[in-house]
N, C-alpha and C positions, 0 to 999 in steps of 0.2 A: 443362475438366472434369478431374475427376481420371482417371489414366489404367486405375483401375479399370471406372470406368466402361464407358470402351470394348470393355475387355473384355466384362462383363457383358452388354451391349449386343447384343454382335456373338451370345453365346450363346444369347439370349432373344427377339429380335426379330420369329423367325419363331413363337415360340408363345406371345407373353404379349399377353393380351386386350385391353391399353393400345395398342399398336403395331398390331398386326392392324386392330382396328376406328377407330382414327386415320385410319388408311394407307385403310382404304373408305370414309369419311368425305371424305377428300380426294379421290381415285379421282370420287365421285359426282360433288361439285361440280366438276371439271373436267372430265367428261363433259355433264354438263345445262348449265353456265353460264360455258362457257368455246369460241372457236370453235377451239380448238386441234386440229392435224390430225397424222396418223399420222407422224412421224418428224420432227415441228418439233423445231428445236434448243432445250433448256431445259437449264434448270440448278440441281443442290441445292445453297446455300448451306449451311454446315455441316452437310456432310452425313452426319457421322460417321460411324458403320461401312457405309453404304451399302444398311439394312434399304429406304428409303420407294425410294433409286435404282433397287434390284432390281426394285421390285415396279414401276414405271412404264417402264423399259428396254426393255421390248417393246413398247411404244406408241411410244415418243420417242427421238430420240439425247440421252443425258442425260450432260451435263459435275458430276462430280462433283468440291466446293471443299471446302478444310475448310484448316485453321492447322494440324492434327496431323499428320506423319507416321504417327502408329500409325492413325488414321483410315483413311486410303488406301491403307496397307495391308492394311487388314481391305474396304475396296472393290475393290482387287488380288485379292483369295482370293474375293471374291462375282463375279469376272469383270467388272467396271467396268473399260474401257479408257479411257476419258475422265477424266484426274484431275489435277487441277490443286492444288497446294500454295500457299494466301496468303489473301490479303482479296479483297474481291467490289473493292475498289479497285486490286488488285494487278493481275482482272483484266482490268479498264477498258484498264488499259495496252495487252493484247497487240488490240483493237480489235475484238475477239470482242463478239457481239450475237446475243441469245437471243428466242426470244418470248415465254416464261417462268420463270421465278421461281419456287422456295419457297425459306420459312425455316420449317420446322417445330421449333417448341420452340428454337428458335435467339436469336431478336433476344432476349430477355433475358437473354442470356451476354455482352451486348455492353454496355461501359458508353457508347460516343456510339451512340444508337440512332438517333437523325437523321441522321446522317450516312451510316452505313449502308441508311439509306431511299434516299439520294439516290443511291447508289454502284447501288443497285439501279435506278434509274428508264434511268440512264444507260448498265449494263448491255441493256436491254430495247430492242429495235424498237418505233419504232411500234404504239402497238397493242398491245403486250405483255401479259403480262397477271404481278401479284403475290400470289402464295399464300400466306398466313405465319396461323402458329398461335403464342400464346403461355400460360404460365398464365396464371391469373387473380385476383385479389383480392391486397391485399399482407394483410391478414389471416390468409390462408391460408399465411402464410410459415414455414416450418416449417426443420427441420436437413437435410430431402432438398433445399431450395434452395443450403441452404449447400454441402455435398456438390456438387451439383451447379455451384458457382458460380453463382448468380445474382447478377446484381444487383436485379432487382426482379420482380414480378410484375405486372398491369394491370387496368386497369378499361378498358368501352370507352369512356370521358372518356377517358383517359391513352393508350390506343391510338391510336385513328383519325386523332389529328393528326402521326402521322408520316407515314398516306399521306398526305394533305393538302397537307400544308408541301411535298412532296417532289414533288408536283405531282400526283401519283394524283385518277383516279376512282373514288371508293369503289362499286364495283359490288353487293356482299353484304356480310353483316353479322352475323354471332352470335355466342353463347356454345354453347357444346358442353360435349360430356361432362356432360351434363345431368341425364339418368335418376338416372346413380348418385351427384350431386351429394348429395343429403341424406344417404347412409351415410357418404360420405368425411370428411363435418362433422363427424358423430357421432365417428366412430372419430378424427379429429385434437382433436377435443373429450378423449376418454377418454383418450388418449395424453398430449396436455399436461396432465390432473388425474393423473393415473399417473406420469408422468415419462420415461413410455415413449419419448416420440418424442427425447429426451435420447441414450441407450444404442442407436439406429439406428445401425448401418453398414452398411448392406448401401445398393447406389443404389436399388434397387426392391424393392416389400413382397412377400417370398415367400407365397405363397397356395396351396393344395390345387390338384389337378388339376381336381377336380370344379367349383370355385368359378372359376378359371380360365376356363371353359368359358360358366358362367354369366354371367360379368361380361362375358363377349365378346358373350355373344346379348345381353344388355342394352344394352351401349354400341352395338352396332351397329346394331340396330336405329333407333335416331336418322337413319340414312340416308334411311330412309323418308320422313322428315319436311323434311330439310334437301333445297335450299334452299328446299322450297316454303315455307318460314316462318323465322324468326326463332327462334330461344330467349332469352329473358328473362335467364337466370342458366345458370352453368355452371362446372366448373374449367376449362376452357378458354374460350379464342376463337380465332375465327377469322376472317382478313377476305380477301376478293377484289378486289381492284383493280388496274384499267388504265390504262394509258399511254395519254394520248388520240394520235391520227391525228396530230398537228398538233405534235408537241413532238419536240422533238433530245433533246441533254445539258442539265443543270441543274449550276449551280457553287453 
């Protein structure tokens, strides 16, 4: 990403309504449908400025990765003492084994995403379990993907066969950030007829305090729902899958 980014990130993370209600979103489902216990070893793959590691750090000993230096640094100043500089293959090497996994908003910065699937299966115990969020739709591609480096965005055709392939059981299944899916359309509709979304620099859409607040009780609220159902559609997904009992490494 660019290393505006990180910054931005590292200043916004605890109050913008994107992050917050992600972060309880994820929170939920690893509470309800995960048997993960108070101080299991896990780990944030790209975990940039260390917003989702803080908020989980008290439940878990979480190993914070990431490619950036300016990353773990800004995980260093959040009090993350577990921090690891490489690729999730880099660290395969030192022989370290987690029970779980996230890639939040991550695997579509990655251009071999299979491979990355499998560097994960291979990180995880027995049992493990993988948590990864990505966007959604390549329609929805816009100049905040660019900015943010992406390479692509997904559908769940295009998703699910990376756990799959990689040996996972796909345990859950959805699309999220759902509620406010039909104003995001609108408003990336009005912007590419405007030209608006051209003349973006900023990595996230500054918004009022007021509306802030709103889009937080909105998004959040989906908790309530998830995982007892599915969503249809959404700018996100998100998928839960485990390593079964029976499996080592995968080459």
């Amino acid at each position: 990403m660019q290393e505006i980014i990180y910054h931005t990130n590292f200043e916004i993370e605890n109050s913008y309504f994107w992050f917050l209600s992600r972060n309880e979103i994820i929170q939920e489902i690893i509470a309800t449908s995960t048997n993960l216990s108070p101080f299991d070893n896990v780990i944030d793959i790209g975990c940039g400025t260390g917003g989702f590691a803080s908020v989980i750090a008290s439940d878990f000993n979480v190993c914070c990765l990431d490619m950036e230096p300016i990353a773990l640094d800004y995980c260093r100043r959040r009090g993350l003492e577990d921090r690891f500089l490489g690729t999730a293959s880099d660290m395969i090497n030192t022989g370290r084994k987690f029970k779980a996994a996230f890639m939040l908003d991550v695997i579509e910065h990655i251009e071999d995403d299979r491979a990355v699937a499998r560097d994960v299966f291979n990180l995880l115990e027995p049992g493990g379990w993988f948590i990864a969020a990505v966007p959604a739709y390549g329609w929805m591609w816009t100049a905040h993907d660019e900015m943010h480096m992406h390479h692509r965005r997904y559908d769940m055709k295009s998703f699910l066969p990376l756990f799959e392939n990689a040996g996972f059981e796909i345990k859950y299944k959805t699309y999220f950030n759902t509620f406010l899916c039909p104003l995001a359309i609108a408003k990336r509709m009005l912007d590419k007829f405007t030209g608006a979304q051209k003349k973006k620099s900023e990595p996230v859409d500054v918004i009022p305090g007021f509306l802030n607040s709103v889009f937080k009780k909105i998004f959040s609220a989906e908790k309530y729902f998830l995982p007892n159902m599915s969503f249809p559609f959404g700018l996100s997904i998100l998928v839960l899958a485990q390593k079964p009992m029976n499996q080592h490494e995968k080459h």
